[in-house]
C-alpha positions in Angstrom: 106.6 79.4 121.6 108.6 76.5 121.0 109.3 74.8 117.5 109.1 71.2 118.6 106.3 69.2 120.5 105.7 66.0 121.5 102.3 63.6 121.7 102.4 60.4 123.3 100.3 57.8 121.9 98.4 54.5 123.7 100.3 52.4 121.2 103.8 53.9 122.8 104.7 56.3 120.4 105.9 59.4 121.5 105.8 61.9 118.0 107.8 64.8 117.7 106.3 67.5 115.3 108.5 70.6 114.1 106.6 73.1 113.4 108.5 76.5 113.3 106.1 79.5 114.2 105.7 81.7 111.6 107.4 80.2 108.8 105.9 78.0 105.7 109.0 75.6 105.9 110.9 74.8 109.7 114.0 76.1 109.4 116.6 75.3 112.9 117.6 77.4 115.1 120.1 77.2 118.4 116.8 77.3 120.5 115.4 75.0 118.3 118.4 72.5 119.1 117.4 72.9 122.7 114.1 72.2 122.4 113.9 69.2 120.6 116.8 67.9 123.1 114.6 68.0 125.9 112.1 66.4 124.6 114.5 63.6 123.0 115.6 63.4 127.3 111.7 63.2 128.1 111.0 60.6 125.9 114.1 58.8 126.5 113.1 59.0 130.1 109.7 57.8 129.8 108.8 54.1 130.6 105.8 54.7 128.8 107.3 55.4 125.5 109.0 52.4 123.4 109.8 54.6 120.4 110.1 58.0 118.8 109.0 59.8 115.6 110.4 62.7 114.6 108.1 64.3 112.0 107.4 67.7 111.0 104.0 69.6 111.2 103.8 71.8 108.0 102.3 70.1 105.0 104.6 69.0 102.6 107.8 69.6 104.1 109.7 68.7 106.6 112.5 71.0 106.6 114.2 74.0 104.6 117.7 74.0 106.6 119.8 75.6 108.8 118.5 79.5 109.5 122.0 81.0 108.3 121.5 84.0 110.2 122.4 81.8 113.2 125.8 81.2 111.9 126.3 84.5 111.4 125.5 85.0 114.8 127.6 82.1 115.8 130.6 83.6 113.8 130.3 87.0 115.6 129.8 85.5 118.8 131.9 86.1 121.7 136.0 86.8 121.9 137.2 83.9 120.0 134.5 83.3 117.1 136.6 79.8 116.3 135.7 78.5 120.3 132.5 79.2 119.9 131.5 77.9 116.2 133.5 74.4 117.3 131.8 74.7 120.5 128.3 74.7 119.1 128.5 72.2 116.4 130.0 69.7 119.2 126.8 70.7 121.4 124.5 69.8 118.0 126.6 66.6 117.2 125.8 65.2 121.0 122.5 66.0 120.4 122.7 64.0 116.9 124.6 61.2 118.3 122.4 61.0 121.1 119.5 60.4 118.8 121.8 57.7 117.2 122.6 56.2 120.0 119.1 55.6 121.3 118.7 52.1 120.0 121.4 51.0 122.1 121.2 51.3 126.5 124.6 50.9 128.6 125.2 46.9 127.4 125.0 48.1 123.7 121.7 45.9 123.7 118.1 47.2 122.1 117.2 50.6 123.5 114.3 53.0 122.0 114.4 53.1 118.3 114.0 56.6 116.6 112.2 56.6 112.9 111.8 60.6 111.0 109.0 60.7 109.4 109.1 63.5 106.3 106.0 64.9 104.5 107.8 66.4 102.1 111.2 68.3 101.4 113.9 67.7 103.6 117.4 69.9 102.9 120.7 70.6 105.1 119.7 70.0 108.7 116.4 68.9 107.5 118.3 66.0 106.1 121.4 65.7 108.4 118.9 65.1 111.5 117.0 62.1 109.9 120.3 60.8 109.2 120.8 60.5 113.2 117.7 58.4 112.7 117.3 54.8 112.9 115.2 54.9 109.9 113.8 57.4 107.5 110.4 57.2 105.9 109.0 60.0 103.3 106.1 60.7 101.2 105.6 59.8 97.5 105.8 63.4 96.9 107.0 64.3 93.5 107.6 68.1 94.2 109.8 67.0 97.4 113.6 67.9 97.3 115.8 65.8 99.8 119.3 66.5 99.4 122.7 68.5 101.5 122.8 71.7 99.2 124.9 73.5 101.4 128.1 73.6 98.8 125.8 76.2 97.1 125.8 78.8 99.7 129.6 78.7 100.5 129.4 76.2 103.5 129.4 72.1 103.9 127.1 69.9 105.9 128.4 70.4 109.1 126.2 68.6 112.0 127.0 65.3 110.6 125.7 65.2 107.8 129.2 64.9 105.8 130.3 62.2 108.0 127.4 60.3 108.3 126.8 60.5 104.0 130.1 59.0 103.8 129.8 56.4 105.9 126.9 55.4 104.4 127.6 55.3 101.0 131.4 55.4 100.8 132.5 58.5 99.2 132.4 58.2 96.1 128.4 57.2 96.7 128.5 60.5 98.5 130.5 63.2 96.3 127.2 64.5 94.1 124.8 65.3 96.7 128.1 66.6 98.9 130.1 68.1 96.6 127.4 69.2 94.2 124.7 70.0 96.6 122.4 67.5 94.3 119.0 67.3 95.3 116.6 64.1 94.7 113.0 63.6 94.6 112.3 60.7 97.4 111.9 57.8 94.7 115.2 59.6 93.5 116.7 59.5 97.5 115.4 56.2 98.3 117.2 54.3 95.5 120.8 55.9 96.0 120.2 54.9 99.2 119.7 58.8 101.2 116.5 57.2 103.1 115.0 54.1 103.7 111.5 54.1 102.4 109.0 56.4 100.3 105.3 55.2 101.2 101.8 57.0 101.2 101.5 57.7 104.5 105.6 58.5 106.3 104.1 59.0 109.8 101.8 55.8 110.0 104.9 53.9 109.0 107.1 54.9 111.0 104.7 54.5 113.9 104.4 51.2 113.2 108.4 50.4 112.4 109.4 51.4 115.7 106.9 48.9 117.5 108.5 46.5 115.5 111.8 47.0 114.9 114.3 44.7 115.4 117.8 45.1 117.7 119.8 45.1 114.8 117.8 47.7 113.6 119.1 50.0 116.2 122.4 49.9 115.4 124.0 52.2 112.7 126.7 50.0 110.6 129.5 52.6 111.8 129.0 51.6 115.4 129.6 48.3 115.0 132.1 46.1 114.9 134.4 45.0 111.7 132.3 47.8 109.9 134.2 48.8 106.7 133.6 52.7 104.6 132.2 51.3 101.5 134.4 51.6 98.6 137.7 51.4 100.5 139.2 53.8 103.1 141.8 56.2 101.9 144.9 53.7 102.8 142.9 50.7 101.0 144.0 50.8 96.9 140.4 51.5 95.9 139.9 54.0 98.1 143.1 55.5 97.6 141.8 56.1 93.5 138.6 57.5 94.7 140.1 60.1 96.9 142.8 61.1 94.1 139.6 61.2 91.8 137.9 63.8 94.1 140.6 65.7 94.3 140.9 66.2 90.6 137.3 66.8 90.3 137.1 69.6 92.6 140.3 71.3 91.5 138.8 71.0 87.9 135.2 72.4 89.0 136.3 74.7 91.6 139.7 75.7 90.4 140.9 76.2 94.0 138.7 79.5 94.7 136.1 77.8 97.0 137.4 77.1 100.2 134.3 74.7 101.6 134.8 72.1 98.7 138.4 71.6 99.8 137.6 72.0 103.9 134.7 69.4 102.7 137.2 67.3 100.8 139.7 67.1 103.6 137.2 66.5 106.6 136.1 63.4 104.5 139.2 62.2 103.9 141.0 62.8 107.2 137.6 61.6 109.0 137.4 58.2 106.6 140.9 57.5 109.0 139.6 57.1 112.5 136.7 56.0 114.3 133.3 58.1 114.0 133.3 59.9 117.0 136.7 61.6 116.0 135.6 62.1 112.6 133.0 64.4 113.4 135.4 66.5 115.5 137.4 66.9 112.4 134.1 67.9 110.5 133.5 70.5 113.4 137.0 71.7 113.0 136.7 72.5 109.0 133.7 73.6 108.8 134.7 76.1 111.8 137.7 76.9 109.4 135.3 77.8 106.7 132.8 79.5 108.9 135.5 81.8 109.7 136.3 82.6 105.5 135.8 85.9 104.3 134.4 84.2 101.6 131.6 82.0 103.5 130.8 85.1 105.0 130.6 86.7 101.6 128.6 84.0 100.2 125.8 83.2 102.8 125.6 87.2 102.7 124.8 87.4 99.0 123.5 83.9 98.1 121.3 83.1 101.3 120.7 86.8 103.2 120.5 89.6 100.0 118.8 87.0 97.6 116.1 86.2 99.9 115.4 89.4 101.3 115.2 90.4 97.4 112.8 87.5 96.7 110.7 88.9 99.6 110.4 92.6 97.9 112.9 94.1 100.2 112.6 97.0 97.6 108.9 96.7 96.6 106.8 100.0 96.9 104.4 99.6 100.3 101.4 98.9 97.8 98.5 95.8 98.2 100.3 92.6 96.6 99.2 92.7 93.1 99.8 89.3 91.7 99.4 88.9 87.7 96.3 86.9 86.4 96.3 87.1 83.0 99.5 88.1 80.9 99.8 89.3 77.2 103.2 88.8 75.4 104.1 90.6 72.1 106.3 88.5 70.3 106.6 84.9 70.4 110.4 84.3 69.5 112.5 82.9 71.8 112.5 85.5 74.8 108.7 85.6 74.6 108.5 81.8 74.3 110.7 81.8 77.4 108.4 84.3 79.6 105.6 82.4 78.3 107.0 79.3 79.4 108.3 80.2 83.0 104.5 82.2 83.4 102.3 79.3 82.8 104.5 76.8 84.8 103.5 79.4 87.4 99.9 78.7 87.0 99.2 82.4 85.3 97.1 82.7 82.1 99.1 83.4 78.7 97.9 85.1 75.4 101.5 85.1 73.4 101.1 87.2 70.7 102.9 87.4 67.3 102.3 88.6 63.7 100.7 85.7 62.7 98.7 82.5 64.5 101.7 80.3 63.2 104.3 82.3 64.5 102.6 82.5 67.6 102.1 78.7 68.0 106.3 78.0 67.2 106.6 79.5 70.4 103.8 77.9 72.2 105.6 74.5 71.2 108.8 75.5 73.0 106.6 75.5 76.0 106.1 71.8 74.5 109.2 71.0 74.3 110.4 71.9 77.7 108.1 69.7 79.2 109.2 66.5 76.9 112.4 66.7 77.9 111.4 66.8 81.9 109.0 64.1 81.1 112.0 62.1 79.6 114.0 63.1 82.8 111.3 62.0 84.6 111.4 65.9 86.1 107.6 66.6 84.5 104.5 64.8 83.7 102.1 64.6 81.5 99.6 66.3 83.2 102.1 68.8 84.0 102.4 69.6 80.3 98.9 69.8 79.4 98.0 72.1 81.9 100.7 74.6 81.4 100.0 74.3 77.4 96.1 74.9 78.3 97.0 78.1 79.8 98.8 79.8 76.7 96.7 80.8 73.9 98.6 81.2 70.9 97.2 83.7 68.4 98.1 86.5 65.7 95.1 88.8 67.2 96.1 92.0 69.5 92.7 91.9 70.2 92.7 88.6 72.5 95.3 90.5 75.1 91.5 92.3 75.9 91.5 91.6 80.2 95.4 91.3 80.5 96.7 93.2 83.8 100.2 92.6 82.8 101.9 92.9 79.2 105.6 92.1 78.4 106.5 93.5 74.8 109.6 91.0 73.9 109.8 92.1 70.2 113.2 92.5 68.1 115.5 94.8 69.5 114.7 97.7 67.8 113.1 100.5 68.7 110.2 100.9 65.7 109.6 97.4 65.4 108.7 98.3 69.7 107.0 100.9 69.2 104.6 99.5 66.9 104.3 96.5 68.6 103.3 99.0 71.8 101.1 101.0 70.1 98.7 97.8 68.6 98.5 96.4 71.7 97.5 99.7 73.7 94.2 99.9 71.4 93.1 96.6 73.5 94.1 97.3 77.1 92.6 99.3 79.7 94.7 102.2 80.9 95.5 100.9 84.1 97.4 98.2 82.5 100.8 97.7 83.7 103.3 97.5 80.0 106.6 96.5 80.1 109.9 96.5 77.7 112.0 93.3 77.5 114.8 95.4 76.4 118.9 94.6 77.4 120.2 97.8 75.7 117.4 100.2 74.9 116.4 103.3 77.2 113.3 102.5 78.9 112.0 106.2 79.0 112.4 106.4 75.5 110.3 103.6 74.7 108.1 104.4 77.2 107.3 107.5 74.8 105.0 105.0 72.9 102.5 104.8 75.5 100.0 107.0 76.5 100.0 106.1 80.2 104.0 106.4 80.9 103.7 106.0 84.7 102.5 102.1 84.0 105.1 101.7 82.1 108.1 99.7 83.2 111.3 97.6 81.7 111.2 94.2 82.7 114.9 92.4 81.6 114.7 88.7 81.4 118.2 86.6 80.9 118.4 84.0 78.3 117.4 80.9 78.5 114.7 82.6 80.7 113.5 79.4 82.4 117.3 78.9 83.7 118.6 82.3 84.3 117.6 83.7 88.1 117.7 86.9 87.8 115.1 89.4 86.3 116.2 93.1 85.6 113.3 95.8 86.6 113.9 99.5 85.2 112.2 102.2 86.1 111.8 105.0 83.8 111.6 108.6 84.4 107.9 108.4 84.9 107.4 105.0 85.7 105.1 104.9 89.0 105.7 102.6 92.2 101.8 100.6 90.9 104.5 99.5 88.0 107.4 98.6 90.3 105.4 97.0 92.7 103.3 94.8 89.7 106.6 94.2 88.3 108.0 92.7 91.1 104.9 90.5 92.1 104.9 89.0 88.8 109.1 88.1 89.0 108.5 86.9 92.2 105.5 84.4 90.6 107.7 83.0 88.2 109.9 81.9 90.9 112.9 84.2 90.0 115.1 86.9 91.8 114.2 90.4 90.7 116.8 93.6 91.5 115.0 97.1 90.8 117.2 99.9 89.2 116.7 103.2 87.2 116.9 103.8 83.1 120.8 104.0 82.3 122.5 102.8 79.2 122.8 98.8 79.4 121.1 99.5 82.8 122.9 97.4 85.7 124.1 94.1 84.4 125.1 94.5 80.7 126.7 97.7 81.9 129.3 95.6 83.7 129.4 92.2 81.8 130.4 94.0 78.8 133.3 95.6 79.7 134.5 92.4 81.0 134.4 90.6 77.4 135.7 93.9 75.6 138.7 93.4 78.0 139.2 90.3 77.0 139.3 91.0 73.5 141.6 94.0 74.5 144.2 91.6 75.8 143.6 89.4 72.8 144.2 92.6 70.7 147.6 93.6 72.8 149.1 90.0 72.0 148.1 88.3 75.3 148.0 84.6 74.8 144.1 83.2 74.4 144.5 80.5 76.7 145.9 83.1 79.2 143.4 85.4 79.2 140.6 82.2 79.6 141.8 80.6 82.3 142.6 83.7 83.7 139.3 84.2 84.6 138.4 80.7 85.3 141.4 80.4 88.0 139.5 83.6 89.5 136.4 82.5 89.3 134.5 83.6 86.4 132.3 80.6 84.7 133.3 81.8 80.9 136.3 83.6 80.1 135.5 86.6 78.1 136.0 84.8 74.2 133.9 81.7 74.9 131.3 84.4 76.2 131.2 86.5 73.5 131.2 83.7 71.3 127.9 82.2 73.1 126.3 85.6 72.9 127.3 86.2 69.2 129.8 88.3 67.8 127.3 89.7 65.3 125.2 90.9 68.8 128.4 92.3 69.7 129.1 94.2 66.8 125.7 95.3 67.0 125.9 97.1 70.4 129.1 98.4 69.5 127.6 100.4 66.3 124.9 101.7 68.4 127.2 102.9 71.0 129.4 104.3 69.1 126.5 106.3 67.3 125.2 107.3 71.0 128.1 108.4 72.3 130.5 109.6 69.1 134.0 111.1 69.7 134.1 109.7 73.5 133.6 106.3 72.0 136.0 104.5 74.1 136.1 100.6 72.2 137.8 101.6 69.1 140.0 98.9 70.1 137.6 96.2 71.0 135.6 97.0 67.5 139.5 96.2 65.4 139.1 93.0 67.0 135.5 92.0 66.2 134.3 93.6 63.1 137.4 91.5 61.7 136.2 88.9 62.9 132.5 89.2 61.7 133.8 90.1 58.2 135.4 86.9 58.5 132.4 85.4 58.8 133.4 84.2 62.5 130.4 85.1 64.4 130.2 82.7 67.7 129.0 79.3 68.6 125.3 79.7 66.5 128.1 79.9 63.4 130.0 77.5 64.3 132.3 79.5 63.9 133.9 82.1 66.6 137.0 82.9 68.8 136.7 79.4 69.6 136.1 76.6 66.7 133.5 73.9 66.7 132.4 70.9 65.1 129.1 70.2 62.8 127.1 69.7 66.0 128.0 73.1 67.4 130.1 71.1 69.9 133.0 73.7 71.3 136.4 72.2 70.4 139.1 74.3 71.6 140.4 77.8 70.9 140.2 78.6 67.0 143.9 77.6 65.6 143.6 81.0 63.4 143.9 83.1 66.2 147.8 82.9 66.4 147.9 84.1 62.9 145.6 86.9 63.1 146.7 88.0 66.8 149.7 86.8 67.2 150.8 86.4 71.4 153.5 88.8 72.4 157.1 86.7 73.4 156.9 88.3 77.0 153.2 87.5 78.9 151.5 89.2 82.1 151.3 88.2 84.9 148.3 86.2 85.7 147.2 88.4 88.7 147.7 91.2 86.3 145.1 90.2 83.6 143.0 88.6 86.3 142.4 92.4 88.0 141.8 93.5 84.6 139.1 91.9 84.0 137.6 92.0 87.2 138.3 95.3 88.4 136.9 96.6 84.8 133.4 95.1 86.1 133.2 95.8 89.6 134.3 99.7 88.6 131.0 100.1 86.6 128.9 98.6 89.5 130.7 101.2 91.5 130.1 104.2 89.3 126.3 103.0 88.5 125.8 103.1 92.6 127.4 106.5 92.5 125.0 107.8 89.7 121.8 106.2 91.5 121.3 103.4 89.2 121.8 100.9 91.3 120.4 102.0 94.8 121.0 98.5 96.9 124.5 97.1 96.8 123.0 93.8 97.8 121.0 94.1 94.1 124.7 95.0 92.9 126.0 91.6 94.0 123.0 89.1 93.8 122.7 90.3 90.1 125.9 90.0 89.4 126.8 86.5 90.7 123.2 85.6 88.9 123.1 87.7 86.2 126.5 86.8 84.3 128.2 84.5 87.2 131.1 87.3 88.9 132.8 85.0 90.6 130.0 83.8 93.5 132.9 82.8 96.1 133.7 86.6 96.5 130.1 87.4 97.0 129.8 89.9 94.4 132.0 93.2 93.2 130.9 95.1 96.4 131.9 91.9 98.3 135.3 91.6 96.7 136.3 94.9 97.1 135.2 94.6 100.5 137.5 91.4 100.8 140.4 93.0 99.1 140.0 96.4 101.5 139.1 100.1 99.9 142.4 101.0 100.4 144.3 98.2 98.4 141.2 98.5 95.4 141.9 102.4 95.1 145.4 102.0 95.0 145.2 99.2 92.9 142.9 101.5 90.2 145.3 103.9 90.4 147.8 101.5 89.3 145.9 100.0 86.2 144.7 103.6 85.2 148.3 104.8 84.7 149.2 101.6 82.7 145.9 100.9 80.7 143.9 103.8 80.5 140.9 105.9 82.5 138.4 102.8 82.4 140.3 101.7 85.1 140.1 105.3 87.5 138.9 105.2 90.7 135.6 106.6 91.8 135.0 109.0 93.8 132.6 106.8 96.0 135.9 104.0 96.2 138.3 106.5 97.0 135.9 108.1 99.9 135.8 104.7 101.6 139.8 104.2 101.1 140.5 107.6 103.0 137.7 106.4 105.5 139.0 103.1 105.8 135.3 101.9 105.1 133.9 99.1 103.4 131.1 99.3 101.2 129.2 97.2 103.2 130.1 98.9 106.4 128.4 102.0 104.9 125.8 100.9 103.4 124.8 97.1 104.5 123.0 98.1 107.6 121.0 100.6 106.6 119.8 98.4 103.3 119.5 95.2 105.7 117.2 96.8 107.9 
């Protein structure tokens, strides 16, 4: 069946519909490409048809993108990958140009205009294709998304679309929906000038504009003559600035580690030089360079392949879909003001729960708040607001959580305080309830010791800010049954966030690794490394937050916290004695992070982050002679990727593609290397094992290589080469 048909009208319209079988939103293909060519040569072809609509046939959208499994494909195909990636863009920007071309026969005079006509959201080649068009009409749809967010998945636009943005609003006009992967709502697209018109009714437009429209309609401003790149090419003195401008902006956001914003950069400035036509060769040619980067590759993998295949409950236990209708949340702080949030926004019923109708309602207003500031933003509405805040009842009464199938206990981290909370609420809910723990340090089994039905209950680890973070945590206790898992994982995926599934461990998956990561950066603090070194270190390598400005947004006083507890847990093989020199001072000196004001870093009255704290020097004072920077840069990565090792070794983590997702959008690893299985993939088994064995000798046995890692090495496997397959399938 193909994807694209076409309808001629009596009025001379020929319509185009894409409508991609099976999918909820059309997503392009290579087939696809050669379907809607042959129609595009049928309806040039017909003396019937004056114009052409392109328009798509699911409601609401009219295109999600590129399927990225077919540049995988494309990568993979043949004996000289390079050939054939260049080859098949050329093929798609013929087919593009053709389109563009339309409006002009042999004598450059009026030919068959060609109007797109979206419903609704229109992303990557969804947008890149209306660009070919003479004119682009959309829907007054607020919940649309129209924008080139292909910067986000480790790849540029690259059938067009960069050349074609450029050109039509200089490049500088261009740079936040290119280099940012910005996306617009259409009132949003049609003012920065992305589309031509936003109307009621897209397709009855456009029908009518293209038995209208004009010869110099047909004509795009980069096909004709004395047309000028707004804003100055690179050789004119404004254009020159704005060039050097990018530059510094994507060194300073990028810091040289993603290869498509600089292949994006230099395909716009070596294709703002020559005429069109050439320009899009040189957009074929980079984005063929990038195609061809271990870490595009490693990036669509994670990003685009993994996180979707999670968000479809890859893992989920082969149980009827169990979505939650009615959820009870203990504790109305700011975790369970968060879930409550994110939960009615999804349309699900909320009774938030605290120890008093008061309490209860602070954290009903942060639901409130939200919304006021997306109404401001113009993101929300009004009505938006009222009915999420009509679905939260706010009360002090463990009674109301009567008829919940879902309850998330998000009460101080302490295991008492939990308990209790756990035990009040069981006297209201049938047995069959599914409970959960919003815990980030406490063993779910223990806690599940509260409850008299232990195979309902589950750990369910939100991020903070919940209604920003991705990722959601699951965790399985020892009892916890696959009804839990499976509820669990319904409910993340109703909220609109990524879930990974792993068993009860200390810190479970992701604190397990982000926190050796900042206790190695207090290590090197502690050892007389320079603070500025060890910061941009892991900025230059990827890493959002060095390790200080992290702990210093999670708290210091948190940290301390954790480190009491562990040290209680795990006594004389305590391994942070060092770390805990380094922060108890600190929290004695009243210097506990960025709520403080006070941290590794200093701030002003606003909480405003102002630089390294000056009193560092004093109390740590930096040794004459420094590290390298590769040095403390495999430090603090290799310290995290080792623990997701070691937790896939002790069956904690039982998907490497969970591994990586979470850790790219769980605490940010470095997303340009894919994850820590993807980076030691990158790097080779071989080189990480030998490279462990290295850092082990000089810094100690957190560093040692697993026995997993070193199996791989002597089998010159990757970790993906072992286990990808059989967890894609």
């Amino acid at each position: 069946m193909s994807d694209f048909s076409l309808e001629t009208g009596a009025d001379g319209v020929a319509v185009i519909s894409w409508d991609t079988p099976g999918k909820s939103m059309n997503v392009m293909s290579l087939q696809g490409f050669l379907d809607l060519e042959a129609l595009i040569d049928s309806a040039l072809a017909d003396t019937r048809v004056k114009g052409i609509v392109i328009t798509s046939g699911k409601p609401g959208s009219f295109a999600g993108g590129m399927d990225l499994n077919v540049l995988a494909t494309m990568r993979e195909d043949g004996d000289d990958p390079a050939q054939s990636i260049f080859d098949g863009l050329t093929r798609i920007h013929a087919l593009l140009r053709k389109i563009e071309r339309a409006g002009m026969d042999a004598q450059n005079r009026g030919g068959k205009p060609i109007a797109a006509a979206l419903p609704g959201t229109a992303l990557g080649i969804g947008l890149e294709l209306p660009l070919a068009c003479h004119r682009i009409f959309a829907a007054d749809n607020a919940k649309a998304r129209i924008g080139l967010p292909e910067i986000l998945v480790g790849i540029f636009p690259g059938a067009g679309g960069t050349t074609r943005l450029v050109r039509k609003l200089g490049a500088m006009g261009a740079a936040p929906y290119l280099l940012e992967g910005k996306l617009c709502t259409p009132q949003q697209a049609r003012a920065a000038g992305l589309i031509d018109e936003v109307c009621d009714d897209p397709l009855a437009a456009a029908r009518a504009w293209v038995q209208s429209a004009a010869e110099a309609d047909l004509v795009k401003p980069w096909d004709k003559k004395g047309y000028k790149l707004p804003g100055g090419a690179p050789y004119h003195p404004s254009g020159f600035m704005t060039f050097v401008g990018a530059n510094a902006m994507v060194m300073g956001k990028t810091k040289g580690v993603y290869p498509a914003a600089k292949a994006m950069l230099s395909a716009v400035y070596e294709g703002a030089l020559v005429p069109f036509d050439t320009a899009l060769k040189i957009e074929a040619r980079w984005f063929t360079s990038v195609l061809l980067n271990p870490s595009s590759a490693a990036m669509i993998r994670t990003l685009f392949q993994s996180k979707q295949a999670l968000e479809k409950g890859a893992n989920r236990p082969d149980l009827p879909e169990s979505g939650v209708k009615k959820l009870g949340i203990l504790g109305a702080g700011m975790m369970g003001a968060g879930i409550a949030l994110v939960s009615a926004r999804a349309g699900i019923e909320v009774v938030l729960v605290d120890q008093s109708a008061e309490a209860a309602e602070k954290g009903k207003a942060y639901t409130a708040t939200y919304f006021d500031k997306g109404i401001a933003r113009r993101k929300s509405t009004p009505e938006q607001k009222e009915a999420a805040l009509a679905r939260i009842t706010a009360t002090g009464d463990y009674a109301r959580l009567a008829g919940c199938d879902l309850i998330v206990e998000a009460v101080f981290e302490d295991p008492k305080v939990k308990f209790a909370a756990t035990r009040k609420a069981e006297a209201h809910i049938a047995p069959d309830t599914v409970f959960a723990t919003n815990t980030s340090t406490l063993p779910v089994s223990d806690l599940s010791e509260a409850l008299a039905f232990p195979e309902e209950f589950i750990g369910i680890h939100f991020f903070s800010p919940v209604e920003k973070m991705a990722l959601v945590e699951i965790i399985k206790g020892r009892e916890t049954g696959p009804r839990a898992v499976a509820k669990a994982l319904d409910f993340v995926r109703q909220i609109r966030k990524t879930p990974i599934v792993v068993n009860d461990a200390r810190f479970f998956y992701a604190n397990r690794c982000i926190i050796p990561y900042i206790n190695e950066g207090i290590r090197l603090l502690g050892e007389g490394v320079a603070p500025a070194l060890i910061e941009n270190a892991a900025k230059l390598v990827g890493m959002p937050l060095g390790p200080l400005q992290l702990i210093d947004e999670t708290s210091i006083e948190l940290g301390v916290k954790i480190a009491q507890a562990t040290r209680a847990a795990l006594g004389d093989a305590y391994p942070d004695g060092a770390v805990d020199a380094v922060i108890f001072e600190m929290a004695e000196a009243g210097r506990l992070g960025r709520k403080a004001k006070a941290g590794f870093y200093a701030y002003d009255d606003s909480g405003r982050r102002l630089g390294l704290w000056d009193g560092l020097a004093a109390r740590y004072p930096s040794e004459e002679e420094q590290p390298d920077l590769l040095d403390v840069q495999h430090r603090l990565l290799f310290v995290q990727v080792l623990e997701a090792v070691r937790a896939l070794e002790e069956g904690v983590l039982t998907d490497i593609r969970e591994g990586d997702v979470a850790a790219i959008l769980g605490w940010g690893f470095a997303p340009w290397s894919g994850g820590p299985f993807g980076w030691l993939d990158m790097l080779g088994t071989p080189y990480a094992a030998e490279r462990c064995d290295r850092l082990a000798a000089r810094y100690g046995p957190r560093f040692a290589c697993p026995a997993l890692l070193r199996e791989l090495a002597e089998d010159g496997e990757g970790f993906y080469d072992r286990f990808g397959t059989a967890n894609a399938a």
